[in-house]
C-alpha positions in Angstrom: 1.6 10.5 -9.1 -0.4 12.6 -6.6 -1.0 12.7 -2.8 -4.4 12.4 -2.2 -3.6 13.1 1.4 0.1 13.6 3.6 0.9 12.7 6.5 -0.4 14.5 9.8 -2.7 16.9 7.6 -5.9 17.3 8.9 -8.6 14.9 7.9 -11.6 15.3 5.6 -12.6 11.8 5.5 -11.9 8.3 4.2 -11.4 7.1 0.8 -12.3 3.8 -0.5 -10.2 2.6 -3.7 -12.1 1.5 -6.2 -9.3 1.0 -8.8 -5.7 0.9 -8.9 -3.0 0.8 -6.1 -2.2 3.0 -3.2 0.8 3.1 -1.3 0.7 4.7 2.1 4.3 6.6 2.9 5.4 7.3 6.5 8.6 9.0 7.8 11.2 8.0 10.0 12.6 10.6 13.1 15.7 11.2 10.4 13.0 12.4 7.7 13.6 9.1 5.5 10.2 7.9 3.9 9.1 4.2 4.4 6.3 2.7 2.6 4.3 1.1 5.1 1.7 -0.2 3.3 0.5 -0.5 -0.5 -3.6 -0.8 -0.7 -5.7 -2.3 -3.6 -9.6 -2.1 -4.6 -12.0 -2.2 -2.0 -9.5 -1.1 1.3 -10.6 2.0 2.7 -7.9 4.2 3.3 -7.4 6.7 5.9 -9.4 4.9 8.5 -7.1 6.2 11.3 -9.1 10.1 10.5 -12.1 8.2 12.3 -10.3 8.8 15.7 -7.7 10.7 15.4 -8.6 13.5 12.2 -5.6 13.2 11.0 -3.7 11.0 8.4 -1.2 8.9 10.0 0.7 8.3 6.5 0.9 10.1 3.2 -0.9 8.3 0.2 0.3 8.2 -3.0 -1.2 6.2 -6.1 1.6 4.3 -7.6 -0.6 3.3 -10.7 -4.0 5.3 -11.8 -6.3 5.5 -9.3 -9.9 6.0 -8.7 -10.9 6.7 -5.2 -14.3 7.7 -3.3 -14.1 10.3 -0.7 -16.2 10.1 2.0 -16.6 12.8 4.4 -16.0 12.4 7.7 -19.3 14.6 9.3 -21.3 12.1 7.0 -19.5 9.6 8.5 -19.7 10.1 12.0 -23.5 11.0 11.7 -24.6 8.1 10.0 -22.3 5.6 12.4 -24.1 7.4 15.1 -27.6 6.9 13.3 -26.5 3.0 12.1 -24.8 0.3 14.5 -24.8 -1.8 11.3 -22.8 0.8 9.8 -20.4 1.6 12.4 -19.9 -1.8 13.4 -18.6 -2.2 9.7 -16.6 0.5 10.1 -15.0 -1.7 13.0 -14.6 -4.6 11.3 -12.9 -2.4 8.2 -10.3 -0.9 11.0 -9.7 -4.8 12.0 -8.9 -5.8 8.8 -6.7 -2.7 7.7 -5.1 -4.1 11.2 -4.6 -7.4 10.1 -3.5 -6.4 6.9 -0.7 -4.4 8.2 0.6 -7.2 10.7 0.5 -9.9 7.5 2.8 -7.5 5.4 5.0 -7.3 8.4 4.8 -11.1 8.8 5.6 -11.8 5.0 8.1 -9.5 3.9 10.4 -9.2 6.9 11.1 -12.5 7.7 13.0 -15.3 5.5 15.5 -15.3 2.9 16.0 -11.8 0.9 15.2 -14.2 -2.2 11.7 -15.1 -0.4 10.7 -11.4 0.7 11.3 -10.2 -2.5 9.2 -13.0 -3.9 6.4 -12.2 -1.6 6.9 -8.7 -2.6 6.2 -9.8 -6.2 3.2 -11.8 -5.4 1.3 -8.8 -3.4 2.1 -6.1 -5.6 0.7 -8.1 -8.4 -2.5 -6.0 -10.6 -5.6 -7.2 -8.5 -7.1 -6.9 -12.2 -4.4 -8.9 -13.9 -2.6 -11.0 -11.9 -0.4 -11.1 -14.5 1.0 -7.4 -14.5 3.3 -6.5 -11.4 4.1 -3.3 -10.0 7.3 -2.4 -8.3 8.6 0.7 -6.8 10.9 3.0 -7.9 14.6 1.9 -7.5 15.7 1.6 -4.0 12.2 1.7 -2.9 11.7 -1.9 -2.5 14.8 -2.9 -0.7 14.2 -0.6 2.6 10.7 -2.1 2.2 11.9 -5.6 3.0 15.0 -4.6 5.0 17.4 -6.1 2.3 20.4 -4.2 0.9 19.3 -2.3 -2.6 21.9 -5.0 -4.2 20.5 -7.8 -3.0 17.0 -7.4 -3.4 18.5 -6.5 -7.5 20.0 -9.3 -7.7 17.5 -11.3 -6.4 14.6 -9.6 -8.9 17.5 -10.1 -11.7 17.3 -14.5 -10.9 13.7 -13.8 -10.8 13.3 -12.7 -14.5 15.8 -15.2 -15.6 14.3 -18.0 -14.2 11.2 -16.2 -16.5 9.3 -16.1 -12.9 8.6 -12.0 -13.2 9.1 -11.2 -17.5 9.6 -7.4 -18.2 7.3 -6.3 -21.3 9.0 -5.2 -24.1 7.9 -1.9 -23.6 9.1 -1.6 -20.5 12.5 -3.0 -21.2 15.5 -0.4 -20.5 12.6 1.7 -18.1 13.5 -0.2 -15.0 
C-alpha cells in the first residue's frame, strides 16, 4: 500500500477520503512506528498542513483508496475569500480533534478483551459493516497497549464465539 504523504514532508495540501481507509503512522523518539489514527470516507486528512505545512504523520491506505487532493494555495485563498469556508475548515480540525481523543478514550482503557473489541467495531468497512479490517500482525497490539499474545488470544475467543468470522478466502492469510 502507498504513502500518500510521510511524516514531516512538506505539505501540498489536504486530502479528503472518499473511499477506503487510511491509517495515519507516526514515530516514536526510538524510531518505532505507532499508528495513531485510522481515517474513513469523508475525514479530511492532513489538516495539520493548514498551520504548520507539514504532515505531522505518514498516511498509508490500508485498503484501496480514493482520495481528493486539495491544494493548499487554493486553500488558503479561498478561506481568506470565504468565512463560511474557513469556518468549516475549523469545525473539520475540531472534529479530526475529537476523533483523536475518542480513539484514545476507547481503545486504551478497559479490559484487553474490550479494547480489542472496540478495535473490531471501528475498523469495521464503513461500506459493509460486515467486513473488518485489521492490521498486519503485531500491529494491533501496540495500538491498544496489550501484549501481541493477548490481544491473539483475545481476537482467537472472538472468532470462536463466531463474533469476527474469517472468510474462507482469507483463511490461513492471517
Amino acid at each position: 500500500m502507498s504513502a500518500q504523504f510521510t511524516e514531516g514532508q512538506t505539505a501540498v495540501g489536504v486530502f479528503t477520503l472518499r473511499k477506503g481507509m487510511v491509517k495515519l503512522l507516526r514515530a516514536t523518539a526510538d524510531g518505532r512506528e505507532r499508528i495513531v489514527r485510522v481515517m474513513r470516507p469523508g475525514d479530511v486528512i492532513g489538516l495539520e498542513a493548514l498551520a504548520t505545512a507539514r504532515y505531522d504523520s505518514e498516511a498509508i491506505a490500508l485498503v484501496e483508496a480514493q482520495v481528493c487532493r486539495i491544494p493548499l494555495s487554493v486553500l488558503h485563498h479561498l478561506s481568506a475569500k470565504s468565512p463560511r469556508l474557513h469556518k468549516r475548515l475549523m469545525q473539520k480540525c475540531q472534529q479530526a480533534l475529537k476523533d483523536a481523543e475518542d480513539w484514545l478514550a476507547d481503545l486504551n482503557f478497559g479490559s484487553a478483551r474490550q479494547r480489542v473489541a472496540a478495535l473490531a467495531l471501528k475498523m469495521r468497512d464503513p461500506d459493509q459493516p460486515g467486513i473488518t479490517t485489521f492490521f498486519a500482525r503485531g500491529r494491533a497490539g501496540p495500538r491498544l497497549l496489550v501484549e501481541l499474545t493477548k490481544a491473539v488470544i483475545c481476537l482467537s475467543r472472538l472468532i470462536t464465539k463466531s463474533f469476527l468470522v474469517i472468510p474462507s478466502s482469507q483463511k490461513g492469510n492471517h
